[in-house]
VEXDREN-2710 file (C-alpha; in Angstrom, 1 decimal):
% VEXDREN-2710
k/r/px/py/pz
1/UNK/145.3/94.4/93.0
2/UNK/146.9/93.1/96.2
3/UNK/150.0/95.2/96.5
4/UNK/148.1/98.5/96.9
5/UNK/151.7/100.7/97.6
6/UNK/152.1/104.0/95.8
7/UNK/155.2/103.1/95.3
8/UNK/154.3/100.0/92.9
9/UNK/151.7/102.2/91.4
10/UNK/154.2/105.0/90.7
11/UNK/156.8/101.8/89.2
12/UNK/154.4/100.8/87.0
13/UNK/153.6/104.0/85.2
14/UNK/157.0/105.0/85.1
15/UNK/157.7/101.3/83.3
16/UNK/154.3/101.6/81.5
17/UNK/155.3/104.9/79.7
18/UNK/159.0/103.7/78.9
19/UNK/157.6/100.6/77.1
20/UNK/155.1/102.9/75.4
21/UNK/157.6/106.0/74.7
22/UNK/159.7/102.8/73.3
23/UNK/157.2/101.0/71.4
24/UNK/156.2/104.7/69.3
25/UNK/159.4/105.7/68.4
26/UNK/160.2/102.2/66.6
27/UNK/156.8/102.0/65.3
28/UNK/157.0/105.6/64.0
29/UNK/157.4/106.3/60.1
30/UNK/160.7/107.9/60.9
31/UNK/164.1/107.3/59.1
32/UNK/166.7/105.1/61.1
33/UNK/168.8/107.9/61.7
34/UNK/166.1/110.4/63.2
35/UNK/164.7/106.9/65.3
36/UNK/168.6/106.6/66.7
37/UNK/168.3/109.9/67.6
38/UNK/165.2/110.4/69.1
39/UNK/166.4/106.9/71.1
40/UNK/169.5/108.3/72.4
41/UNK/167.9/111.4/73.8
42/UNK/165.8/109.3/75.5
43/UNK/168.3/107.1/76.6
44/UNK/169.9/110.1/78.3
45/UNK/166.7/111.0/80.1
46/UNK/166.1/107.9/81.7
47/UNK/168.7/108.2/84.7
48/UNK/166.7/111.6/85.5
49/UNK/163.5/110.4/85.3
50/UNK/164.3/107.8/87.8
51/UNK/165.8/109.9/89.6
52/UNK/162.8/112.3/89.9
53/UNK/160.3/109.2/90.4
54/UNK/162.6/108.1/93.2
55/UNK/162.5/111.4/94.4
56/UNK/158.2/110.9/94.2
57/UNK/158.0/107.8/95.6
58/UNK/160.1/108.5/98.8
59/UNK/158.1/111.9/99.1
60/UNK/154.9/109.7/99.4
61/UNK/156.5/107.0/101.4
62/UNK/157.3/110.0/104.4
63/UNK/154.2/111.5/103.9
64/UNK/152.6/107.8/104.4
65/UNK/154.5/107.3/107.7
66/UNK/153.8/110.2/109.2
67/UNK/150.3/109.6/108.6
68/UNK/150.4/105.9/110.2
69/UNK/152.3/107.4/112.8
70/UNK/149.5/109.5/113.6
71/UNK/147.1/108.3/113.1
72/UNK/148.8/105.1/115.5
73/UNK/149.0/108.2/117.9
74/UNK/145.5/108.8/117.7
75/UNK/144.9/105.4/118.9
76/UNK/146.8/104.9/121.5
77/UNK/144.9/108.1/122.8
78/UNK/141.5/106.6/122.3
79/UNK/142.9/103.6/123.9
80/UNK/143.9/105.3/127.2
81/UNK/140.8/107.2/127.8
82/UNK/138.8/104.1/127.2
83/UNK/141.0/102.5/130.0
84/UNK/140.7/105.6/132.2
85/UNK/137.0/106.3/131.4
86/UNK/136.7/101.8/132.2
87/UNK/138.7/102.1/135.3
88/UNK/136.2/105.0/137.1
89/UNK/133.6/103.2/135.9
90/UNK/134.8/100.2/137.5
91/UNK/135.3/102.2/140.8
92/UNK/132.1/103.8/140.9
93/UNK/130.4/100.5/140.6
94/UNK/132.6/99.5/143.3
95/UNK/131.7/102.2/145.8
96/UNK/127.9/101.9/144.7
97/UNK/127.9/97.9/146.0
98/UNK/129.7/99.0/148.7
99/UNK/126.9/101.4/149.4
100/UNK/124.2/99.1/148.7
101/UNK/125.3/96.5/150.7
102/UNK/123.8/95.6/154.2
103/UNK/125.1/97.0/157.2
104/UNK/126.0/93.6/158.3
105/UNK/127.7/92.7/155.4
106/UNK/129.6/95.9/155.2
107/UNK/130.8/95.8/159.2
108/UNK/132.4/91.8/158.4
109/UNK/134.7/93.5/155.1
110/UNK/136.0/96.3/157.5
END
């Protein structure tokens, strides 16, 4: 499964279950007339149950983004404190070559 979107998932039931709903009402030992029936009030549920898997799939789509964009939040915090936390290292090794230098060496940089 390379396309790993709820939202493909979600599709695919709600296709998966119209084919099946479908397939058992003409495969049922039903007369023509109750079958036509049974079909047409399914017919007239279809544009709601789109609608209402619409509805699901853009639910988990927000939900989704706001956990990327957290998540992506929480990174860019780890990020700058690994910068910060690199940059005082950086100084402190700095200031302890500066300390360990010899006096000489020290007296020509000033």
């Amino acid at each position: 499964m390379a396309d790993k979107h709820p939202s493909t998932f979600i599709g695919g039931i709600a296709i998966g279950a119209a084919i099946g709903t479908i397939t058992g009402i003409l495969m049922a030992p039903r007369t023509g007339r109750d079958t036509r029936k049974i079909l047409g009030k399914t017919l007239t549920a279809v544009p709601q149950m789109a609608e209402d898997i619409s509805s699901s799939v853009q639910l988990q789509a927000d939900k989704l983004s706001a956990a990327a964009g957290n998540r992506w939040q929480e990174t860019l915090d780890r990020l700058a404190a690994s910068i910060a936390a690199g940059v005082t290292a950086s100084q402190s090794l700095r200031e302890l070559d500066a300390a360990n230098r010899p006096q000489s060496a020290r007296e020509r940089d000033e």
